[in-house]
N, C-alpha and C positions, 0 to 999 in steps of 0.2 A: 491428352498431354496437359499441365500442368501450366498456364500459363507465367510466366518472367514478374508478371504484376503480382498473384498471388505469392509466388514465395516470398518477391521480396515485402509484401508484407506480411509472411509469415516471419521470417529475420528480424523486422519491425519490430514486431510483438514480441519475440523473444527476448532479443536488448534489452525494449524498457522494462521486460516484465525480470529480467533476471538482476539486473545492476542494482544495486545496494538505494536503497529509499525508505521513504515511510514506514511501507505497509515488511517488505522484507525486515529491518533492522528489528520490527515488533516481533512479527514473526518468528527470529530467532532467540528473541530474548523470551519468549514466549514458550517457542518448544525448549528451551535450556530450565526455564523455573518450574514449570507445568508439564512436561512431557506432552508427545505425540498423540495421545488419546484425548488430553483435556483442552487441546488446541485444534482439534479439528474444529469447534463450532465457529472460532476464530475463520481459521483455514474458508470456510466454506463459505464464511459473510464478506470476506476478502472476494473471492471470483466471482457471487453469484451481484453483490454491491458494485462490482465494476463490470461486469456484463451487461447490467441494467442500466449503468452510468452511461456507457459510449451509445446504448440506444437512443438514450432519453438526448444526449449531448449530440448526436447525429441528427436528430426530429424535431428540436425546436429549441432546446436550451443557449445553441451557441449562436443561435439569430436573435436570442434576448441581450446576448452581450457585446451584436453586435450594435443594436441599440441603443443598447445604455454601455455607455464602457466604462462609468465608474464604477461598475457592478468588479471589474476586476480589481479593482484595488479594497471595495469592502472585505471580496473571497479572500484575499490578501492578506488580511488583517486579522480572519478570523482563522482562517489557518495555522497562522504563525501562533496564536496565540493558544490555541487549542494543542497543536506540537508540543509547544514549549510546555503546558501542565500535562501532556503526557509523558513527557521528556523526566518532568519533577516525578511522576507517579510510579515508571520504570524506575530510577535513582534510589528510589526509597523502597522499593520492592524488598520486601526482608527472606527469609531461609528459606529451602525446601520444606513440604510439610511433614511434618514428624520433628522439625529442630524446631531450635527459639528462633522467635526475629516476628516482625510484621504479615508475614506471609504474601497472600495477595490472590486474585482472580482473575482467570485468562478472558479477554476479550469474548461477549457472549457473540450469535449470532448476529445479532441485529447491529450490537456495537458497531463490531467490523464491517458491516453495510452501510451505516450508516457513518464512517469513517470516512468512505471512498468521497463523500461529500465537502468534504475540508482537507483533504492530502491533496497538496500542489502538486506530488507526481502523478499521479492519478487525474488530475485536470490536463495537466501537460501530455499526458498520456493519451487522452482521449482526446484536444481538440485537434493535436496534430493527426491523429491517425486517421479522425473523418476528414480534417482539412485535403489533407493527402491523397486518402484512397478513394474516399465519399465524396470529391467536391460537391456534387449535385444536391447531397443530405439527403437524395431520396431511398426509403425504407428499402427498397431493393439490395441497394450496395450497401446500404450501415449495416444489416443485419449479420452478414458474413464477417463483418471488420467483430463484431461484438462475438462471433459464434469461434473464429483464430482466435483471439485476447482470450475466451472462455476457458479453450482448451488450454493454450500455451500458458497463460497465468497457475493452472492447476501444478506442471513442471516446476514452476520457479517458486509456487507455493514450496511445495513437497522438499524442493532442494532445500530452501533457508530454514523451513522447520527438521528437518533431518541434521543439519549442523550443529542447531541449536539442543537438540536430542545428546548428540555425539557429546556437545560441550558440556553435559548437564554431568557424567560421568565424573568432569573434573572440578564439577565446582560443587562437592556436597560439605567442603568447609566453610561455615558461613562469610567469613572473610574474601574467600575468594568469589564467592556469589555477589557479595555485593561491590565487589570489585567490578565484576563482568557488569552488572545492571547499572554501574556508572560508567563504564565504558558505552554500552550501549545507547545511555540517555545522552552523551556526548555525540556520538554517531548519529542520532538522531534530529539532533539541533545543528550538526553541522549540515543534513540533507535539506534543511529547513535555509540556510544560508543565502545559497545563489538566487533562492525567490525574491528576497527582498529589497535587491534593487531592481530588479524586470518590470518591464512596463504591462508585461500581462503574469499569469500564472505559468 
């Protein structure tokens, strides 16, 4: 039988992984400009970058800040900052390819790994979920906390690039594309918001 502990952090991981953030709001602005094929290496730097994050953040990363606690407010700072010229880089994203405009390119693999690094959801995501399920931080229990996030992230992948797929349909006027990629970069600074008065990530 299925212990009361794990589902409910299987539910855990679903929530954070499904609700609108960072990595989703790219995501779909990503499958809408680029399509589902040219976004999987995106897709894939997204789960296997945050797989490796709640490892690392479970085994010793979250005991460096409980040391130094200015270290949240550096992460803090470069977050926001990093957000916001992706925020500008989405906005400016020009036509599908084949029309006029700026074009642009989908998040490679690594990018997206190396993302999970500076996306406040994505910290928030992981230190609650070892604070929670792992108190102890020993590699025994982080590992399953990492291996549910692994799976379940793949779902809320697949959903927000599937939307943005659907939306690409309506937006092959460039006007209206760049209508969506300034909605989007608005969305994206607005998930950036609630961080910046918090006393941690």
């Amino acid at each position: 039988m299925v212990s009361s502990s794990f589902l409910a952090l299987i539910a855990f991981c679903f929530v954070a992984s499904i609700t609108p953030g960072p990595n989703n709001m790219m995501l779909m602005a990503s499958g809408a400009n680029f399509g589902v094929r040219r976004t999987l290496p995106h897709m894939a730097g997204v789960g296997v970058g945050f797989l490796v994050m709640v490892l690392l953040v479970g085994t010793g990363i979250m005991a460096l800040f409980d040391l130094i606690p200015a270290a949240y407010t550096i992460l803090k700072i470069v977050s926001v900052g990093y957000l916001l010229y992706l925020a500008t880089k989405i906005a400016r994203a020009g036509a599908p390819e084949g029309q006029e405009g700026q074009g642009g390119k989908p998040l490679t693999f690594l990018q997206a790994a190396a993302f999970q690094w500076v996306n406040p959801k994505a910290w928030a995501m992981a230190l609650s979920a070892v604070a929670i399920y792992a108190p102890s931080r020993e590699i025994v229990a982080v590992i399953p906390i990492a291996m549910v996030f692994g799976f379940v992230s793949l779902v809320s992948i697949s959903f927000w690039v599937a939307v943005g797929q659907q939306l690409k349909r309506l937006l092959t006027n460039p006007w209206r594309l760049r209508l969506f990629n300034g909605v989007m970069a608005l969305l994206l600074v607005a998930s950036v918001l609630p961080m910046i008065g918090a006393k941690t990530i």
